[in-house]
Every structure is written in C-alpha cells, then in structure tokens.
C-alpha positions in Angstrom: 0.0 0.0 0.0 1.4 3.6 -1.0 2.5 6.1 2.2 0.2 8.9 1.6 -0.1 12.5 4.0 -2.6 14.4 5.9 -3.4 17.3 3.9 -1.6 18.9 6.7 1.3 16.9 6.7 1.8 17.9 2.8 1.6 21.3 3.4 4.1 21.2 6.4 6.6 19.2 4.4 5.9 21.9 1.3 6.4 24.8 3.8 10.1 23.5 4.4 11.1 24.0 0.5 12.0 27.0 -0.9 11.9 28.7 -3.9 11.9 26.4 -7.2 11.8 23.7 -4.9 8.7 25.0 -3.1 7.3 25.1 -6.7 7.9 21.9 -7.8 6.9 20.4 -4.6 3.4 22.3 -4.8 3.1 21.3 -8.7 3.5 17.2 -7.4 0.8 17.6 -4.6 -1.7 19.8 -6.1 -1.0 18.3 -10.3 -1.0 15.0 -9.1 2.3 14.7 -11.5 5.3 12.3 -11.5 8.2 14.0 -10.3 9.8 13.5 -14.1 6.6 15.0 -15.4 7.2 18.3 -13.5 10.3 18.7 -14.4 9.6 18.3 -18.2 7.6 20.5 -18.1 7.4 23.3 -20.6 6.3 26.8 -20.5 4.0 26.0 -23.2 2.0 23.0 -20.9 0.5 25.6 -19.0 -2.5 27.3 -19.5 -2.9 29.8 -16.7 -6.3 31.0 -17.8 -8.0 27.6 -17.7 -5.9 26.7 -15.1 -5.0 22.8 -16.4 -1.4 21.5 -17.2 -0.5 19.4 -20.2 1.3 16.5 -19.5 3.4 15.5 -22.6 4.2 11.6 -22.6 3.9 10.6 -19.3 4.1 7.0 -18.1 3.2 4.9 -21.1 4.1 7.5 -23.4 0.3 9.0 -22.8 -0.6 12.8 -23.4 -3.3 13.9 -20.3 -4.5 17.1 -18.8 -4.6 17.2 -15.0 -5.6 20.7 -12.8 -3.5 23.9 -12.1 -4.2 25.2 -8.5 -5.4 29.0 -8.7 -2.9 29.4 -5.6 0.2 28.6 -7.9 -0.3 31.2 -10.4 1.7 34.2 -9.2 5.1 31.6 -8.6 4.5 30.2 -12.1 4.6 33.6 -13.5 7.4 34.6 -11.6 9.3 31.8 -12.4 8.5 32.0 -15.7 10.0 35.1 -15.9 13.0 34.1 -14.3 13.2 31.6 -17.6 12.6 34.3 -19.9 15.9 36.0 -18.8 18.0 32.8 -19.0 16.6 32.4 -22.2 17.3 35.5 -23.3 20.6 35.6 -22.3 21.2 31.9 -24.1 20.0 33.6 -27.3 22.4 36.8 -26.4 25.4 33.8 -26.6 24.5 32.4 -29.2 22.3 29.3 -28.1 18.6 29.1 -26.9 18.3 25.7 -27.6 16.3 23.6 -25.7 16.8 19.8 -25.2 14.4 17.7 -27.4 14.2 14.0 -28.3 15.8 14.0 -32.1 12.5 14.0 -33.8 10.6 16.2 -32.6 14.3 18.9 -32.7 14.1 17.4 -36.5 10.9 18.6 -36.7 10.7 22.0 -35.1 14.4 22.7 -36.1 14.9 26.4 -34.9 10.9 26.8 -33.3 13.0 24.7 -30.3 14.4 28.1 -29.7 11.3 30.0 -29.0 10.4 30.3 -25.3 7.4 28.3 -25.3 9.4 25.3 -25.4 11.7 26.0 -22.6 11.8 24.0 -19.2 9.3 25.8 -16.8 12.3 24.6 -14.4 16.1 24.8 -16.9 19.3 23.6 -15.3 21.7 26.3 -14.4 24.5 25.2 -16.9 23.9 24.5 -20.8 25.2 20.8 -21.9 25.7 18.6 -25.3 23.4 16.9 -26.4 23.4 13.4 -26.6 22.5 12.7 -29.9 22.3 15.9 -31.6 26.0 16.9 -30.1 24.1 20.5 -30.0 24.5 23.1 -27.0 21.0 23.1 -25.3 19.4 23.4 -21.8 18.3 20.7 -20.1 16.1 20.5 -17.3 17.1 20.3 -13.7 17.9 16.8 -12.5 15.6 15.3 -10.1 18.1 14.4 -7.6 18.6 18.3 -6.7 14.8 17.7 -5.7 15.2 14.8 -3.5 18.1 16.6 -1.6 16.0 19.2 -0.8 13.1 17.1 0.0 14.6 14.8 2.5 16.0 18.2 4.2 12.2 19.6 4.0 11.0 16.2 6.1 13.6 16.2 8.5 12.5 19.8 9.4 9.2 18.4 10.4 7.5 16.0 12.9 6.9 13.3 10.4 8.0 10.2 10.7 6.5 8.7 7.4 9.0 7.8 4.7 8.1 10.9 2.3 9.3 10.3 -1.4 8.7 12.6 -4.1 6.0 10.2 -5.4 4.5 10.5 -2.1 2.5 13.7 -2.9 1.2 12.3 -6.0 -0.3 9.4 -3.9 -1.0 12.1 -1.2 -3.0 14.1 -4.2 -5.4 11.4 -5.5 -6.2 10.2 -2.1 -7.3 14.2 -0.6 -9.4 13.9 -4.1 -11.4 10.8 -3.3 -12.0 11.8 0.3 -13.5 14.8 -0.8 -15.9 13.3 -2.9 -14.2 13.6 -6.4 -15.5 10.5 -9.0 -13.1 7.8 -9.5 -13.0 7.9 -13.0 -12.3 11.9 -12.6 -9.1 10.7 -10.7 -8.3 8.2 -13.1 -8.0 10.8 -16.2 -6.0 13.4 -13.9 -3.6 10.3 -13.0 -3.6 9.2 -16.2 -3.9 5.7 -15.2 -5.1 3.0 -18.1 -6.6 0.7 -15.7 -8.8 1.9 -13.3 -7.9 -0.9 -10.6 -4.6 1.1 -10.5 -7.3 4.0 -9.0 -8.4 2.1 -7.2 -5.7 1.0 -4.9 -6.1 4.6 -3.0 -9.8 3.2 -2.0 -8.4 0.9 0.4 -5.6 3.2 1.4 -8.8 5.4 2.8 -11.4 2.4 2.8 -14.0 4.6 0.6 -14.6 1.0 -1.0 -17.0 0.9 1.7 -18.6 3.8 0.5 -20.3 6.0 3.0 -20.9 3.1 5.5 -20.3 4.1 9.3 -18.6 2.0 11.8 -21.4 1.2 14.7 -19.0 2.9 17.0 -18.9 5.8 15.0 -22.9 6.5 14.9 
C-alpha cells in the first residue's frame, strides 16, 4: 500500500522547500504529477487561464490534462519570468536551444528556440546533447529535488518515509476523500486501468462507500 499524508502533513513538508523547490513540490501535490513530469515541463503546458497543465508523454508514453491550483499562479509567473531571462541571455550567446528527443528537434528545427518550449524549471549550466551533439538546456535533475526534500521532512515531525512520489499518492487520495468520482481521478492520473485507481480506496477504505462503523454512529 502507497504512504500517503494528511493534507496537513503535505503542506508542512511543502512549507520546508523553498523557492523552485517549493514550486515543484506544490506542482506534485496539487497536479497530481510524477516528479519526471514536473520537471519536463514546458512553459507552453500551462494554460494559466484555464488553469490545467498538459502533461506530454507521461508513463506509457500517454498525453493527459490534469488541474492547475489558482494558488500557484503568481510563482508560475514569476518563475517564468526568471526563464525568460536565462533564455534570453542563451540567445544573447548564441544558443537558446532547448533539449528535445531527435524527432521532434528534426521537426521543429529552430521553433526549439522560442520560449514556449523551454523547461518551466532549466538547469543552471547548458550541456551537449546526446544525440544531436548541439549546445541546449536541459532541465534540472531530479536528484537536486530529492536533496532538498529529504531536508524539508527532516524539518518536520513526520515520521512517514516521504518520497517525491508520495504527494502524487497524497494528491489522489485528498481527491477521493472529498468526494471527487473515480474515474475523474483516473483521467487526472492518467492511469489506463482503473484498478490502478483504485488501490487509493483501500488506502482510505472509501470501497466501503459511506458506511459508518457502529462505534462511529
């Protein structure tokens, strides 16, 4: 069975990060979204006006839509921004490139410069790429994350073992406790099967549906 947190216990590891971090962690819990998904993300995935985020081949190579909290607007924004300036000074250099599998940079060709497809979250240094040999920027490396992370927990009370994955569990259980449809959580997960779902109803027991313990009447 998957470790999941208390609403609470989420937001008290999340209070710990800071900055991008504090993003990214905020993105995992209230997206729903592997940790690899929110760091490929693109500035071009997010429709602040709808508030949804695309999710570009997630596990299984499948395209979805999940939710945008309202609340994480004004740090997209800003650190969208902050993107806009690297990129610009990438461009100033010379480069701009972002990192792309080969067919879609064969594809594109020189669109892969236009912000829209950088990294909502770009790694500080430019690298080769593998396959292209090109100078691009890749995205930050989720290790950086999981260092910060396992600071964030140690800050706090809990004792649960918190992995990045953790909030993603954490995010579809808070939505079936609070009434959201099953099949709802499915599409945001982007699960195939819905018995993959439904492992979070025994994790809260709402297989039982709305049915009271004696002792609890």
């Amino acid at each position: 069975m998957p470790t999941v947190l208390s609403h609470e216990e989420a937001m008290q590891v999340i209070a710990q990060l800071h900055g991008k971090y504090w993003l990214i962690g905020s993105l995992l819990y209230g997206c729903g979204l592997r940790i690899n998904e929110a760091l490929q993300l693109r500035i071009k995935d997010i429709n602040l006006h709808d508030n949804s985020l695309f999710v570009f081949r997630g596990k299984g190579k499948k395209d979805r839509y999940t939710l945008l909290p309202q609340r994480l607007n004004h740090a997209i924004t800003q650190q969208i921004a902050q993107v806009k300036l690297l990129h610009t000074k990438d461009v100033s250099e010379g480069y701009g490139l972002t990192s792309l599998p080969p067919a879609l940079l064969r594809k594109y060709g020189n669109a892969a410069k236009d912000t829209a497809w950088q990294y909502l979250f770009p790694s500080s240094t430019r690298c080769v790429h593998p396959y292209d040999n090109c100078i691009c920027r890749h995205h930050i490396h989720e290790t950086s994350f999981r260092k910060q992370l396992r600071q964030a927990v140690l800050a706090t009370p809990i004792t649960k073992h918190v992995k990045a994955h953790t909030f993603r569990h954490s995010f579809a259980t808070q939505l079936l406790q609070n009434g959201t449809d099953i099949r709802t959580v499915q599409e945001l997960l982007g699960h195939t099967d819905l018995k993959t779902t439904e492992l979070y109803t025994h994790v809260i027991g709402s297989r039982f549906g709305h049915t009271l313990s004696p002792i609890d009447r």
